[in-house]
N, C-alpha and C positions, 0 to 999 in steps of 0.2 A: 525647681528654680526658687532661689531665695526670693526674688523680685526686690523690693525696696523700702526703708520706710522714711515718710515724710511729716515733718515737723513741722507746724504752724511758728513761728516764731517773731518774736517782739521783743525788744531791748530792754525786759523787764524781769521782774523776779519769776514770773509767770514762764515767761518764754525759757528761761534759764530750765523749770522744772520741765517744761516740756523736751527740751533737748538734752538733759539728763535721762530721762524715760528713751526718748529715742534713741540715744546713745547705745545704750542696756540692751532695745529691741533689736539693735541692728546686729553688736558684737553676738550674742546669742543666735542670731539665724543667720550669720554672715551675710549681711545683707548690706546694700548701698543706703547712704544716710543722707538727706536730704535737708537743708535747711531753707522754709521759704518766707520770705516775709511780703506780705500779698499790702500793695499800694490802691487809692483810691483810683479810677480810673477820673479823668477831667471831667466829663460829666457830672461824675459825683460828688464831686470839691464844693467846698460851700463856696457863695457867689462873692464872700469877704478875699477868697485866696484869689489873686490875679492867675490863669491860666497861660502863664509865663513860660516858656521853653528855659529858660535862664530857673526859674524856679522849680519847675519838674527837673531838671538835670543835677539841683542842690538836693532836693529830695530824693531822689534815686541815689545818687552817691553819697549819705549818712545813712541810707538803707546798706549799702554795698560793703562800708565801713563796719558797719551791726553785726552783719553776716561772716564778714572776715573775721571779726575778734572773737567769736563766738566756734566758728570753724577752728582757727587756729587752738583753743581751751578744751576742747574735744580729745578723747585717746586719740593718740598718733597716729597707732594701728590700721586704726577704723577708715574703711574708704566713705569721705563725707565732700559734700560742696555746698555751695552757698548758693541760693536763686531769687533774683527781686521777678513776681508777676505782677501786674497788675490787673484790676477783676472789679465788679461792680458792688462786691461785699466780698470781707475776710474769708468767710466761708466758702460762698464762692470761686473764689479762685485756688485756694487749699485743695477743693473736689478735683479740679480741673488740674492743678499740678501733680496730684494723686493720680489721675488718672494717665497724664503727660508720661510720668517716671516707673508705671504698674507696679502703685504703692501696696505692697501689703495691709498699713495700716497709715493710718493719721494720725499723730500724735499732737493734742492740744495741753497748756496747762491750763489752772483752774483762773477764775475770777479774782480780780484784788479783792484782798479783807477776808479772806478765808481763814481758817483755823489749821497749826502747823499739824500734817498728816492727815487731814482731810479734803474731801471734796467741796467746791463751788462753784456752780454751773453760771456760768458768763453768756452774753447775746448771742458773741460766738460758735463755743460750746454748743448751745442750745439749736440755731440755724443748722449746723454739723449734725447736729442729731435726728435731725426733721428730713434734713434732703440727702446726707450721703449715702453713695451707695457701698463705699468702702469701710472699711471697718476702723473705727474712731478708737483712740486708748487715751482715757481722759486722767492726766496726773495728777495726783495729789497735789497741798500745798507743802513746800520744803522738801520736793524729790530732788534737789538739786546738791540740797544739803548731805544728805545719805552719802557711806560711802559705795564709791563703785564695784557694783557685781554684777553678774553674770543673771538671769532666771533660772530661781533655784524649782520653781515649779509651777505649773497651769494648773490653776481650778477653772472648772466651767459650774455655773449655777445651772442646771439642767431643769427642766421641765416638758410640758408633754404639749405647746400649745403651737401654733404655726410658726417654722422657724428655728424650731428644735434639733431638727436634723441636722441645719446649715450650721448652727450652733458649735454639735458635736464633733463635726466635720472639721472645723475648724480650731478647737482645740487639742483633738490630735494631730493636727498638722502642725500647730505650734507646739508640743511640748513634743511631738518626734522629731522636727528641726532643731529642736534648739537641745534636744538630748536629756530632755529631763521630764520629773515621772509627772503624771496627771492624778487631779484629786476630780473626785465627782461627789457634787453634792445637789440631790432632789431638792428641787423648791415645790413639787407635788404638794405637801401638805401644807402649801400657802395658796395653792392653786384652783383646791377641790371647792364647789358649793360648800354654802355654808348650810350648817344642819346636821354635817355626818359627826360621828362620835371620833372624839381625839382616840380611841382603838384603831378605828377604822382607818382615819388618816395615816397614822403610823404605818401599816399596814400594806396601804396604798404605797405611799413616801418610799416604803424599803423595798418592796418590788419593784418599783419603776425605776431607784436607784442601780437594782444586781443588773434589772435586763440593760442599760444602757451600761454599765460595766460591762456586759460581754461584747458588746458590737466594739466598746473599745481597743479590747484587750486582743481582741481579733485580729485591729488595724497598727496599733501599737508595733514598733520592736521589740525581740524577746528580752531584748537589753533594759527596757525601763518597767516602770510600774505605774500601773494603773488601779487606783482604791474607790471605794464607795462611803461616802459618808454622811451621815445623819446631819441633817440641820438642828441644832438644838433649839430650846426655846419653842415659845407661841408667836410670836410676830417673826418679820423677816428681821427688822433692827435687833430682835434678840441673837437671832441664829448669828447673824453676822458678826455682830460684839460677842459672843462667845468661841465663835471658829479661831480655832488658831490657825495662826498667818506665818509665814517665813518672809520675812527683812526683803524684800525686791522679787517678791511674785506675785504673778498676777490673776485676776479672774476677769471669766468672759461672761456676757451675759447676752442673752439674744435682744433683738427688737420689739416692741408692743405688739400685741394680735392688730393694732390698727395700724400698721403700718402697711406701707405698700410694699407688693415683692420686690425685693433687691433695693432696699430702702429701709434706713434708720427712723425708729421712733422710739425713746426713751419710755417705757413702759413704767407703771405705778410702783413693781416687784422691786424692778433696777433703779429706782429712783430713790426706794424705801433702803435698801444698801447702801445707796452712794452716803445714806446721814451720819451711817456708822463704819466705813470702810474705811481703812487704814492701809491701804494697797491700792494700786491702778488697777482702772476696770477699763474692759475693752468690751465696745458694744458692738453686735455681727446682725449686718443686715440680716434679713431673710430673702432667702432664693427659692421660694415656692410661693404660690399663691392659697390662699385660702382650700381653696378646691383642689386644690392641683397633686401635681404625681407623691408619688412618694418613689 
């Protein structure tokens, strides 16, 4: 099952990138595309707004309006619709639509005042990453701009810490859905204690990289390909500003070891990439606990 993907959306430049990204995500796994724009609930409204039926029903219909012009600028093709919820935070009700329409992913864009093709993590953003359970793909700034393509390839940043599996898991399921090959690249040598000898690291880094290349290449179709490759560089902002990238692919990256099972936490590694990433990242809960199965 393709299942769905859902768009946080706002009548902004922002919102524009995210529904560009979703667009992409959707045409690529033939999936249903979701537009929602998540309202304050009355409660929430500051005490200046009159809790007006006459004033909720102008605000819901300039939302309705948002959704439509936005829907109709969309590929034709693409099976998409338009939804107002309303929820006690943005965030909040995005989880809950996600989970309404069994979103594959959540597509937010970045913060205003960001830098064109880079990341900027908004309050948003940020609550998304702390509580969802579904998996977040955070757009650059200016993915709206770009022209429209298809994903041309999944990178997963791989490493060895909890969360890893769920990780893997899930980007061969997105680059065998969407028919295109998968890069892997070890973060192991950003991973290990500090002390060992950059020998050793390397060492480490390229083993851990071949064996999660077989489990791939395992699950893969024999139709695509699946590669291993070296992070270059000594920081993670190196390796990343040196990886070369292809025009509209994407990388995954797991959750913090402090997150909870089946729950997003922006960890320090995927935080250190987002400063030099120039591509959407998508962040994959973890579905295992510390302790737990393998």
């Amino acid at each position: 099952m393709a299942g769905s993907i859902v768009v946080g959306y706002t009548a902004t430049d922002s919102g524009a990138d995210a529904a560009a990204l979703g667009a992409r995500l959707a045409q690529s796994l033939n999936a249903t595309l979701h537009l929602v724009i998540v309202l304050p609930n009355e409660g929430t409204r500051s005490a200046a707004v009159p809790p007006e039926r006459a004033y909720e029903e102008h605000v819901k219909a300039q939302a309705k309006k948002w959704l439509s012009d936005a829907v109709v600028s969309l590929p034709q093709e693409l099976r998409r619709s338009g939804h107002v919820r309303f929820s006690e935070s943005f965030a909040e009700g995005l989880i809950a639509a996600g989970e309404e329409f069994d979103a594959r992913v959540i597509v937010i864009g970045a913060a205003g005042g960001g830098i064109l093709g880079r990341h900027r993590l908004g309050s948003v953003a940020s609550e998304l990453l702390h509580s969802s359970t579904i998996p977040v793909a955070l757009a650059p700034v200016g993915t709206a701009q770009q022209d429209d393509h298809l994903i041309p390839r999944v990178t997963a940043a791989v490493g060895t810490r909890p969360g890893a599996d769920a990780l893997l898991d899930e980007a061969v399921a997105l680059a065998g859905d969407s028919g295109v090959d998968l890069r892997l690249v070890s973060l192991v040598p950003f991973d290990v204690p500090p002390g060992l000898d950059t020998g050793a690291i390397r060492v480490v880094g390229t083993t851990h990289a071949q064996e999660v290349l077989s489990v791939a290449r395992e699950v893969l179709p024999d139709t695509l390909q699946a590669v291993a490759e070296d992070a270059p560089g000594d920081s993670v902002e190196d390796a990343v500003a040196r990886l070369a990238w292809l025009p509209g692919e994407i990388v995954l990256v797991g959750s913090s070891r402090l997150a909870q099972p089946k729950r997003l936490f922006l960890g320090s590694t995927a935080a250190k990439m987002l400063h030099e990433l120039p591509v959407p990242m998508v962040v994959v809960p973890r579905t295992r606990n510390e302790a737990g199965e393998r």
